[in-house]
SETORGU-29874 format. One record per residue (C-alpha): residue number from 1; residue in three letters; chain; x, y, z. Coordinates in Angstrom, 1 decimal, padded with zeros to 4 digits. Layout:
BEGIN
@num NUM residu ALA chaine A xx X yy Y zz Z
...
% end
This chain:
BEGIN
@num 1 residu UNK chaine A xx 000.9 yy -021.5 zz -013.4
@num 2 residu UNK chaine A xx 000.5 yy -021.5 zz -009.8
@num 3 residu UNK chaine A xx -001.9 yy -018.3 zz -009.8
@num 4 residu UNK chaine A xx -004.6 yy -020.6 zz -012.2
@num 5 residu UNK chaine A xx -003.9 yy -023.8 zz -010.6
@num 6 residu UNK chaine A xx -005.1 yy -022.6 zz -007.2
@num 7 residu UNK chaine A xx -009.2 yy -023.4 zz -007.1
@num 8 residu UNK chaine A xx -011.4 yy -022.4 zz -004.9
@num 9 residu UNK chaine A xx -015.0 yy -022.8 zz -003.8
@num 10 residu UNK chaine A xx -017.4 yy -020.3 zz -006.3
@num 11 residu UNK chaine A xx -018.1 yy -017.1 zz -003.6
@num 12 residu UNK chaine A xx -015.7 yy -018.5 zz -000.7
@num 13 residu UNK chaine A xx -012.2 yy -019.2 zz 000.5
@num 14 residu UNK chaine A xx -012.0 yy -022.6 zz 000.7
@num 15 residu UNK chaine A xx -009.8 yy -024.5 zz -001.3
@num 16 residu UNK chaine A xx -010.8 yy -027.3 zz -003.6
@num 17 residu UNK chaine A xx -008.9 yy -030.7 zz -003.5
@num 18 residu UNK chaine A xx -006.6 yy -029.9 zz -006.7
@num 19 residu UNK chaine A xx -005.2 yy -026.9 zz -005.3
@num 20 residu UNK chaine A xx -003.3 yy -029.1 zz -002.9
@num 21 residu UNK chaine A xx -000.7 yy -030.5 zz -005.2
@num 22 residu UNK chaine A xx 000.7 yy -027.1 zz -006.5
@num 23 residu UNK chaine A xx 000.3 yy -025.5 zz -002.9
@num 24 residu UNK chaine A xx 002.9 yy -028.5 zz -001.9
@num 25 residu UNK chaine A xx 005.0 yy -027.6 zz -005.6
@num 26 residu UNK chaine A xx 005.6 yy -024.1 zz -003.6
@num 27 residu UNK chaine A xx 006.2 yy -025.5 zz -000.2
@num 28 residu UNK chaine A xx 009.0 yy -027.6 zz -001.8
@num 29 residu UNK chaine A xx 010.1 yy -024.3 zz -003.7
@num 30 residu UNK chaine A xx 010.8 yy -022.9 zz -000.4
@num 31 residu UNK chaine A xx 012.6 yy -025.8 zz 001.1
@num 32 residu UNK chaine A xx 015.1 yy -025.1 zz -001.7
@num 33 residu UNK chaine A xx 015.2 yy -021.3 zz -001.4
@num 34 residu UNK chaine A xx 015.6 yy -020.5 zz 002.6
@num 35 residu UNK chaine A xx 016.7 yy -017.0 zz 001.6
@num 36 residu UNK chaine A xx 013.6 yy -016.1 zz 000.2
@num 37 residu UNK chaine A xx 010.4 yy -014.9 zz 001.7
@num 38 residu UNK chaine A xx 006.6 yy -015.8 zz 000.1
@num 39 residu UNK chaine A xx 004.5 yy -013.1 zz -000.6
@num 40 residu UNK chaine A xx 000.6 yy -014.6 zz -001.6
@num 41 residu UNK chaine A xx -001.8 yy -011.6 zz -002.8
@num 42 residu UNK chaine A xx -005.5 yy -012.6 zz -003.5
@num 43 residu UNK chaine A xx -007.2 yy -010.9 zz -006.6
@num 44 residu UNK chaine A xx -011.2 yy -011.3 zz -007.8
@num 45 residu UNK chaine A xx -013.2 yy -010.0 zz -010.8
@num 46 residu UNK chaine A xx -015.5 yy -007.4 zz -010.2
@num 47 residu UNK chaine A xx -018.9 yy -009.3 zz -010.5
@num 48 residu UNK chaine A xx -020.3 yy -008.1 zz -007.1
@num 49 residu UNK chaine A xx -019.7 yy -005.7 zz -004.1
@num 50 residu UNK chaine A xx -016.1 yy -004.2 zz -003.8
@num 51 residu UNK chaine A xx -015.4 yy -004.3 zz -000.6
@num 52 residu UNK chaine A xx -017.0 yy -008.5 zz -000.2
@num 53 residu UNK chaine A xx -014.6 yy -008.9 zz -003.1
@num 54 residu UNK chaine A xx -012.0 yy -007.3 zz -000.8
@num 55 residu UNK chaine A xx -012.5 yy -009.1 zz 002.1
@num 56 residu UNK chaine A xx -013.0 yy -012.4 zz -000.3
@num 57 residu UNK chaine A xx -009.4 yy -011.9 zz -001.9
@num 58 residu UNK chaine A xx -007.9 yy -011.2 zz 001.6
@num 59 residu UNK chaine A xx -009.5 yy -014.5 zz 003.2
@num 60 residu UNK chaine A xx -008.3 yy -016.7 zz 000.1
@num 61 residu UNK chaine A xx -004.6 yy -015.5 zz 000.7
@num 62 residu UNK chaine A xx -005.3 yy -016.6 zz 004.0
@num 63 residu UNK chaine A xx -006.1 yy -019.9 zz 003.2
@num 64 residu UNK chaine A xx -003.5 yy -020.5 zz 001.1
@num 65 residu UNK chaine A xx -000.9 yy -018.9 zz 003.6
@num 66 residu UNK chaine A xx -002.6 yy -021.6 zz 006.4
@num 67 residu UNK chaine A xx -002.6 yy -024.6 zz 004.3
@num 68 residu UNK chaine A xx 001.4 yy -024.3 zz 003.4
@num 69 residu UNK chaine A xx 002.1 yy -023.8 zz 007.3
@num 70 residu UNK chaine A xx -000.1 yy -027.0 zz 008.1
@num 71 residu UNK chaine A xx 002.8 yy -028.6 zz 005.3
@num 72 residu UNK chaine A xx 005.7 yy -026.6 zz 007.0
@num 73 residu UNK chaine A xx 006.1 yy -023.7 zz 005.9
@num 74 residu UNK chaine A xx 007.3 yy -021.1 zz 008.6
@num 75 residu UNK chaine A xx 004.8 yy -018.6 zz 008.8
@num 76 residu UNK chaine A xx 007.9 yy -015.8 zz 009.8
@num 77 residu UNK chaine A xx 008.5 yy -016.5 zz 005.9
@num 78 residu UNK chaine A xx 005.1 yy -015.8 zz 004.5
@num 79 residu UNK chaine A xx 002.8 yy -012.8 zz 004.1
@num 80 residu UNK chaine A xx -000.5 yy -012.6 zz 002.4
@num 81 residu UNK chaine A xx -002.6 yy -009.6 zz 001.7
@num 82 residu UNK chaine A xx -006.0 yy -009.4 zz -000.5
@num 83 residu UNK chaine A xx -006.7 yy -006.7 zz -003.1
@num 84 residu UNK chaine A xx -010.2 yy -007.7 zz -004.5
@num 85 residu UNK chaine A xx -011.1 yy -006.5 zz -007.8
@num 86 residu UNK chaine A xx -008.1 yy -003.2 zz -007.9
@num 87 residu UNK chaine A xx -005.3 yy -005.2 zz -009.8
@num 88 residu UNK chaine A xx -007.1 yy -006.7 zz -012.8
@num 89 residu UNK chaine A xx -004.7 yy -008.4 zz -015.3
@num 90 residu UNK chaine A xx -007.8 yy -008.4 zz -017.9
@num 91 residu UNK chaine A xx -011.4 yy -007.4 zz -019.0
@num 92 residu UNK chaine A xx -013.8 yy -007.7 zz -016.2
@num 93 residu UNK chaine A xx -016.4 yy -007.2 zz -019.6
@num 94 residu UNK chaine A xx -015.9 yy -010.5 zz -020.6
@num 95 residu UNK chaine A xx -015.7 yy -014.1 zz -019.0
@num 96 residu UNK chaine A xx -012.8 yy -014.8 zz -020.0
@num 97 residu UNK chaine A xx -011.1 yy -011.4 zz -018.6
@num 98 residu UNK chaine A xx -013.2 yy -012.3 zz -015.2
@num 99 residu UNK chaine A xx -011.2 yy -015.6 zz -014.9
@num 100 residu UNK chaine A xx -007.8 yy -014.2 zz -015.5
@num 101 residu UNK chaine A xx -008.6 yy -011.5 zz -013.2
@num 102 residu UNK chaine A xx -009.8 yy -014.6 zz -010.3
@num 103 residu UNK chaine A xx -006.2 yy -015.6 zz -009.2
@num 104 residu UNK chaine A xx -004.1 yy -016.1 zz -006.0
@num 105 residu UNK chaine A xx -000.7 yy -015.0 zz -006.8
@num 106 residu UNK chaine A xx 002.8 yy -016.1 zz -005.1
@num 107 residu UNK chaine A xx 006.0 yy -013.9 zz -005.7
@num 108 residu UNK chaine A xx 009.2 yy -014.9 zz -003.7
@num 109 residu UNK chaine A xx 011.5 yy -012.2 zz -002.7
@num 110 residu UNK chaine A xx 015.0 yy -012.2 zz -001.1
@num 111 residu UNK chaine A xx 015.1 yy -011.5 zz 002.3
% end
């Protein structure tokens, strides 16, 4: 759920106002697993340049990984990393398969 529910701006990294709610839905998910670590990896489609769509996955990590330390979230507990259009999940051929493949995802691990 979490890796649709996050929105973003079309082209840019900044979040839109109903990302907010399930960004706080993981910061509570870490208050109740303080053994774990957060691990937020930014994917896009590949409408455009590879490397902008690098860099673009990379600074939307980033912005989720800044908004959950504004809401407390230790940032020794959280990584982020961006891997543009390399990790599709779908067909890039068809709009459908591009939105799928748009998505921020958040994978806790043990420590």
């Amino acid at each position: 759920l979490a890796m649709r529910a996050v929105q973003f701006d079309t082209g840019r990294n900044t979040l839109k106002s109903e990302s907010y709610e399930i960004l706080r839905q993981i910061s509570s998910i870490m208050g109740r697993y303080p053994d774990y670590n957060l691990t937020i990896t930014g994917h896009t489609d590949s409408v455009g340049d590879a490397n902008s769509n690098l860099i673009l996955s990379e600074k939307r990590a980033k912005s989720c990984y800044e908004y959950l330390q504004t809401i407390g979230v230790l940032s020794a507990r959280m990584k982020y990393q961006g891997f543009g259009e390399t990790q599709p999940i779908s067909d890039n051929n068809s709009l459908r398969g591009r939105a799928l493949n748009r998505r921020t995802e958040f994978t806790l691990s043990p420590r």
